[in-house]
N, C-alpha and C positions, 0 to 999 in steps of 0.2 A: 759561538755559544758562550756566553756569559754564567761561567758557576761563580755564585756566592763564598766567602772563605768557609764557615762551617761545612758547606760540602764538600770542598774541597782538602781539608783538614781528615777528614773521612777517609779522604781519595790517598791520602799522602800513607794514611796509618793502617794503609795496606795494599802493599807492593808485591814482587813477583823474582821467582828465583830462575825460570828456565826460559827459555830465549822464546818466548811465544807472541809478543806483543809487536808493531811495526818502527824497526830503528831506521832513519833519516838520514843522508848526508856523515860527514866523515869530519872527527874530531880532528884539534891540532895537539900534535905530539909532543911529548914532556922529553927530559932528557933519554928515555930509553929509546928514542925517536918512531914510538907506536905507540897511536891514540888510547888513552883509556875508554873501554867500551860500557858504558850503559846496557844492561836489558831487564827485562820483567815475565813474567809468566803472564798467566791467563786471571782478571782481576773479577770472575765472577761472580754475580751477589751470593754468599756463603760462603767465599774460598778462604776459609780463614789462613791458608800457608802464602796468601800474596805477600810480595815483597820486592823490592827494586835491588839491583846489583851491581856494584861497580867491579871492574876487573880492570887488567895491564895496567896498572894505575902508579905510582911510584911507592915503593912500599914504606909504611910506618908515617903518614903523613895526614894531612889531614884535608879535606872533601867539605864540598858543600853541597847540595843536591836543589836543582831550580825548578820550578813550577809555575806554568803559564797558561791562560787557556790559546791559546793562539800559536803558530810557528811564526821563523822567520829566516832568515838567511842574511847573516851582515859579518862584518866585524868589530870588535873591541879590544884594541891592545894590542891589536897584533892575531887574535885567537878569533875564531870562528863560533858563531854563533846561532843556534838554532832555533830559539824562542822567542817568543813576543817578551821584550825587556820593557816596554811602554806600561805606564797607572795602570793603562784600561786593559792590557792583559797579563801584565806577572803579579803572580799570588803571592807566592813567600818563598824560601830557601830554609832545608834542614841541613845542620852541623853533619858530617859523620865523619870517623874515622879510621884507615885504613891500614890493613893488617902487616904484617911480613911478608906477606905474599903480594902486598900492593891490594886488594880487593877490600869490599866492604858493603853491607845489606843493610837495608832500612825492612826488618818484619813489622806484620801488621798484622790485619788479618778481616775481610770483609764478613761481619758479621749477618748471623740470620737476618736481621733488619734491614738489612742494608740493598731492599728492592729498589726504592725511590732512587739510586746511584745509577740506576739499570737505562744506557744512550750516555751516559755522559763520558767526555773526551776530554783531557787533558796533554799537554807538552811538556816533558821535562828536557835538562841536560844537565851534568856534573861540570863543579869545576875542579879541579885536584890542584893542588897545592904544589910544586915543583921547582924550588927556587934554582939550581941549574939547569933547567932544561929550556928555557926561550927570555927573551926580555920581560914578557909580562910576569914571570915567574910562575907560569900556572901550563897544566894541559886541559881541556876540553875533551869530554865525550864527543859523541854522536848523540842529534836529536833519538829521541822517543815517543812513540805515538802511543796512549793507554785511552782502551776504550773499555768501560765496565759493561755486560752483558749479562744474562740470564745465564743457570748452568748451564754447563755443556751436552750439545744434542747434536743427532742426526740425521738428513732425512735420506733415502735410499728410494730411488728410485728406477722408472726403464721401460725398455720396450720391448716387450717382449714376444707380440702376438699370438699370445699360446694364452691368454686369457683375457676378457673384457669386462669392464677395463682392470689394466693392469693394477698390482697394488702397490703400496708405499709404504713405508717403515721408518717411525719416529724412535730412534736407538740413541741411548746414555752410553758417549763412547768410554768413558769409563770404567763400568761394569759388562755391557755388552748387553742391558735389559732392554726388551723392548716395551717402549711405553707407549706407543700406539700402532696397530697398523689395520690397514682397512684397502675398499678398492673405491674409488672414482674416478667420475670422470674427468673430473680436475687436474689430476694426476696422470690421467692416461697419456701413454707415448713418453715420457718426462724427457727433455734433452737436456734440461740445467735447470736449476735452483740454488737462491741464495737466500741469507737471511735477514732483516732488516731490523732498527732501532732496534737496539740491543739485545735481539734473537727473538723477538713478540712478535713479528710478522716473518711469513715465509713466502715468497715470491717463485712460482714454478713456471717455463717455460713447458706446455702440453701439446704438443704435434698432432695427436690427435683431432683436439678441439680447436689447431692452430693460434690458441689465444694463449696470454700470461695471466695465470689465475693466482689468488690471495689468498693465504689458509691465515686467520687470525687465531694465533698461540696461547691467548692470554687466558683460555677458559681452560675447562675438564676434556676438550678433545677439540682437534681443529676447525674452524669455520670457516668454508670456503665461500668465495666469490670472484667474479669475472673480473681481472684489471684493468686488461686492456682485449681487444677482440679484433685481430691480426686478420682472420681468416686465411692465414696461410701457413707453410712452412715455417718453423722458428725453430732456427739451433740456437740451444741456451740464453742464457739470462744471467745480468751483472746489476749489483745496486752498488752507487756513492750516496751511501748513507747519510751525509754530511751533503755533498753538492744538491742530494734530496732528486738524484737523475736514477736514473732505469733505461736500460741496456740491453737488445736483442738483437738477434741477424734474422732478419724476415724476407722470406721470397722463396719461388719454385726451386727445389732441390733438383740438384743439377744443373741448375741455371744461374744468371747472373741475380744477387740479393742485395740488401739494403740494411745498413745499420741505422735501427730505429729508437731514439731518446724518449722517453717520455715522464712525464713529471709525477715525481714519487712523494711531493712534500703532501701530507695527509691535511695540514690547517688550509693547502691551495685550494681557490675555487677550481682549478683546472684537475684534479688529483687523477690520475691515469688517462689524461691527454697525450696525444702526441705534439714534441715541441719540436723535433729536429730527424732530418733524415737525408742520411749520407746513401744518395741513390749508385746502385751500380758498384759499392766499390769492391765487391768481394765473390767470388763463384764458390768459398769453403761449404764442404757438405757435410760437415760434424762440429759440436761445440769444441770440441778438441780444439782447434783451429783458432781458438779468441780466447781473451783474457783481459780483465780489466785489474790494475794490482789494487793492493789492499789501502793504502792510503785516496785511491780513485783519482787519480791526476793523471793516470796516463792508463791507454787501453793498449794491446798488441793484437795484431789482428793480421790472417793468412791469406791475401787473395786472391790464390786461390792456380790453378793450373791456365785459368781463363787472363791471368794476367801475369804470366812469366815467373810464377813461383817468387814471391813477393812479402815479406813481413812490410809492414807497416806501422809505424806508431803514432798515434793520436794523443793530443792534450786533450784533456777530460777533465780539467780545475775549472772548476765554473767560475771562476774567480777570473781568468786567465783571459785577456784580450783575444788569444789567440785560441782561444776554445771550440776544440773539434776540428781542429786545422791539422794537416801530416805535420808533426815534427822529425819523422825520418821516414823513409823508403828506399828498401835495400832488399839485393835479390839474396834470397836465402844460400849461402854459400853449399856446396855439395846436394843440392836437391837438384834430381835430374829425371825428370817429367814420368816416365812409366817404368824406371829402371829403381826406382827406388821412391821410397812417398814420406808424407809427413806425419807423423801420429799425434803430436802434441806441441800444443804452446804453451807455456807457463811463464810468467814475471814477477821477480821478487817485490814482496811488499812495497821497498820505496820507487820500484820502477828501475831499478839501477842496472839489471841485468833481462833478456828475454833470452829464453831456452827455445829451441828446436830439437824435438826428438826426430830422428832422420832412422825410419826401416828400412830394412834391406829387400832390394827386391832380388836382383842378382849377387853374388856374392864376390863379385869383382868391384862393386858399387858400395861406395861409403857409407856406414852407419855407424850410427854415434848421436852423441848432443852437443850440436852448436850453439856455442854465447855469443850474445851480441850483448858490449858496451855500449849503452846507450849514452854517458857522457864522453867517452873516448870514439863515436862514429865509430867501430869497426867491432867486426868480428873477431873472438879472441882463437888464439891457438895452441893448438891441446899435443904438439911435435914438432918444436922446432926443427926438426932435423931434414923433415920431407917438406919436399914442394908445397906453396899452401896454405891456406889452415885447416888443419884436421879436427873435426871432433873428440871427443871422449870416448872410444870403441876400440873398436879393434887394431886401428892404427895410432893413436893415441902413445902417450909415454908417460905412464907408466898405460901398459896394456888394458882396455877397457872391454866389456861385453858385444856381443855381436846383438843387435837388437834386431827384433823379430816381433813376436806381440804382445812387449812391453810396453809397461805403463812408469809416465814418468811423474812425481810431486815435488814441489819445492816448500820447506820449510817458510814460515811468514815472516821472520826476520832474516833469511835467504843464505843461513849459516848452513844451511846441507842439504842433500839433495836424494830421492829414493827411487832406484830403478829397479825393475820387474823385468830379468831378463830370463826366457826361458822358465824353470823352477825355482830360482832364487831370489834372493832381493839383495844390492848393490848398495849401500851409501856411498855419496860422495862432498866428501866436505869442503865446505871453503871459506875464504876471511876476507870481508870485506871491505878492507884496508888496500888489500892485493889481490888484487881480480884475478891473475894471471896461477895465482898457487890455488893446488886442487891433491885432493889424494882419494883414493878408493878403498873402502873397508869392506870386504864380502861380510855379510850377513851370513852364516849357516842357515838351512830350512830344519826347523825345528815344529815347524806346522808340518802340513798334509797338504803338497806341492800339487802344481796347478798352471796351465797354460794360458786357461782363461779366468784369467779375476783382473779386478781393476784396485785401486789402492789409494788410500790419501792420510798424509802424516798428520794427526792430530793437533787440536789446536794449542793444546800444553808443549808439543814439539817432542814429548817425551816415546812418543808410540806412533805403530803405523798400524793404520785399520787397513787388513786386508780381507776382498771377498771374492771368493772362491766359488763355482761351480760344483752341484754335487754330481755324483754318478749316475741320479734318476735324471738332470737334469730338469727338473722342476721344483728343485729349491736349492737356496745360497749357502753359505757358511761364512758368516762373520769371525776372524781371528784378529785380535789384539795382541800386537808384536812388540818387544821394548825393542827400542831403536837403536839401542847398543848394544844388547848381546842377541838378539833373536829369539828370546826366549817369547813363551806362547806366556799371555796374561790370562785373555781372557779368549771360548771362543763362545756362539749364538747361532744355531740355524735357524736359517730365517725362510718359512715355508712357504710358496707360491711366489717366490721371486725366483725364477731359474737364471733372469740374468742382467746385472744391476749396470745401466748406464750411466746413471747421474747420483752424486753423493752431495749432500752441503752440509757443513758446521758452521755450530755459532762456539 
């Protein structure tokens, strides 16, 4: 994607302060021999508090901040590089400079106006300034992915068979208003939904009607239609916004399925064709089970008990020779067939890490959440001290939750992590310099505890949206949680959903 400099001049004079945007690859370190980190908030048309951030940086020195439309992976000097440095995709670079604390912000602020910005993508990375810390004299961030979007929304959906068809609910997770909800059949059964070009389209996986249906956003209230017509089973739905592909698991539940591509670009003659279909590879019977991460280059996907308890990873860069091909296949460490199951897969933003939530069936049987390094091949380990690698749980070091029917989310720049064990909620944080360090923060329940709700961390990174079952059991409760202290924001009942499956934000 080619932005002009005036837009991009726009794009620059208004950045982001909380880790919400997708960081790439791993700076090279200055003298305090840890990369200065880049991040950004949420750059939505109106957020006038956008801003870029530097941190661990060398303190009192001085920064330059790069802008490119393109990424890239090289080096120069000696320091690593994550941007297109070529005419045809670096824009410019801003001065800044950085505090006592080593850190430094470029504010902005997207104004009212600022719709036309709404799909567009840019790359940055800093360079800091560090004359003893390497020969080239400088340390390097981590790339940064910023895509500007529509405010922020959410859609709520499910299946719940206690009404036809089921309804669905367009929620400001911010305030917790709802701005639209209604029932079709569009919506009916919902197993996943995401959101497309910069939150203007919504893409829903419907079980019901077996097909992926289209709600166009851009009006007074959604316009649905047919994408693609499946005729069958489909858990969830992933869009690469950018590769312009769309992503489903279709086939008889219970059975062996099929990951089906089909083409998302809207100027194609083909626009909701299918292009590509990986037959047979997966027997998963919930969307839980898949994940495509947020930069779209790599999918994680569970296949399933029908094939030995099995993560998989797919290249999914349309760009990429080897597109749609395994890049790993590895048996899920600690999953042991009917003594214990899988609840979730999740993978951070740049793909660097893939989660396994592991439930406990027996309580002699492991549970916890397994890492798998995707560029280190191996699963990571959560005690050295036992035989192994242990999870994050109950055997774990420091001591982790006994999971049960928890629900797991990962932040989008992959700095922390939110478990639902029992009645509480769990952070777990980590730094993505060092895969191997983690620590656990209990959350106090300062909501109205609950055994059945499911949960997903906002796209600002600052809140967790959690939803809650009520006591008639025919309607939800929306509670907006800050993510550091527990405190209740906001809450929403939300009436004639007793019991929400599928959540997406833009």
């Amino acid at each position: 994607m080619r932005i002009r400099s005036p837009l991009v001049l726009v794009v620059l004079a208004t950045a982001s302060l909380l880790p919400a945007q997708t960081p790439y690859g791993l700076g090279t370190p200055g003298s305090s021999g840890t990369p200065p980190r880049l991040s950004a908030n949420q750059p939505w048309a109106g957020n006038s508090a956008f801003a870029y951030r530097i941190d661990r940086g060398l303190p009192n020195t001085i920064a330059a901040l790069l802008l490119s439309t393109g990424a890239a992976d090289t080096q120069v000097l000696g320091s690593q590089v994550w941007i297109d440095l070529a005419p045809t995709g670096f824009l410019f670079s801003a001065p800044l400079a950085l505090d006592a604390q080593g850190t430094a912000s470029l504010p902005g602020g997207l104004g009212v106006n600022s719709s036309s910005l709404v799909g567009a993508r840019v790359h940055l990375q800093a360079v800091v300034a560090d004359p003893p810390g390497n020969g080239a004299h400088a340390a390097t961030t981590n790339g940064l992915q910023v895509v500007v979007t529509e405010p922020p929304l959410v859609f709520l959906g499910g299946d719940t068979n206690l009404v036809t068809p089921d309804p669905f609910t367009l929620l400001d997770p911010r305030t917790l208003q709802i701005t639209w909800q209604a029932a079709t059949t569009s919506a009916d059964g919902a197993t996943g939904a995401v959101f497309g070009d910069g939150g203007r389209d919504l893409f829903v996986a419907a079980r019901v009607r077996g097909n992926i249906e289209h709600a166009d956003l851009r009006g007074a209230q959604p316009v649905w239609r047919t994408f693609a017509a499946l005729q069958t089973d489909v858990s969830g739905v992933e869009l690469d916004s950018f590769g312009k592909r769309l992503y489903t698991v279709a086939g008889p539940l219970g059975g062996i399925r099929d990951l089906v591509v089909f083409d998302a670009d809207p100027s194609s003659a083909g626009y909701g064709n299918e292009l590509h279909r990986l037959p047979g590879i997966t027997s998963l019977s919930s969307a839980r089970h898949w994940e495509l991460n947020a930069l779209g280059d790599r999918l994680a996907l569970y296949t399933g008990t029908a094939f030995a308890n099995q993560l998989v990873i797919l290249d999914t860069d349309t760009n990429s020779p080897t597109y749609l091909q395994e890049v790993e296949r590895v048996t899920i460490e600690g999953l042991h067939g009917a003594l214990n199951s899988l609840s979730r897969i999740r993978i951070t933003g740049d793909g660097a890490i893939v989660f396994a939530l592991l439930s406990v069936g027996y309580f002699t049987m492991p549970s916890g959440i397994m890492r798998y390094d995707t560029a280190a091949r191996r699963w990571l380990d959560h005690n050295p001290s036992m035989a192994g690698n242990q999870p994050i749980g109950p055997f774990s070091s420091p001591r982790g939750p006994m999971i049960t029917s928890s629900d797991l989310d990962v932040a989008r720049d992959g700095s922390f992590a939110t478990l639902t064990p029992y009645t509480s909620l769990t952070r777990i944080d980590f730094d993505r310099e060092r895969p191997e360090e983690w620590s656990l923060v209990e959350i106090p329940a300062t909501w109205t505890p609950s055994t059945t709700f499911r949960h997903r961390i906002t796209s600002d990174g600052a809140h967790v949206l959690m939803l809650t079952a009520t006591s008639t059991r025919t309607d939800s409760t929306a509670t907006l949680i800050d993510a550091a202290t527990g405190g209740v924001v906001a809450s929403q009942r939300l009436p004639g959903t007793s019991y929400i499956h599928t959540m997406a934000q833009r």
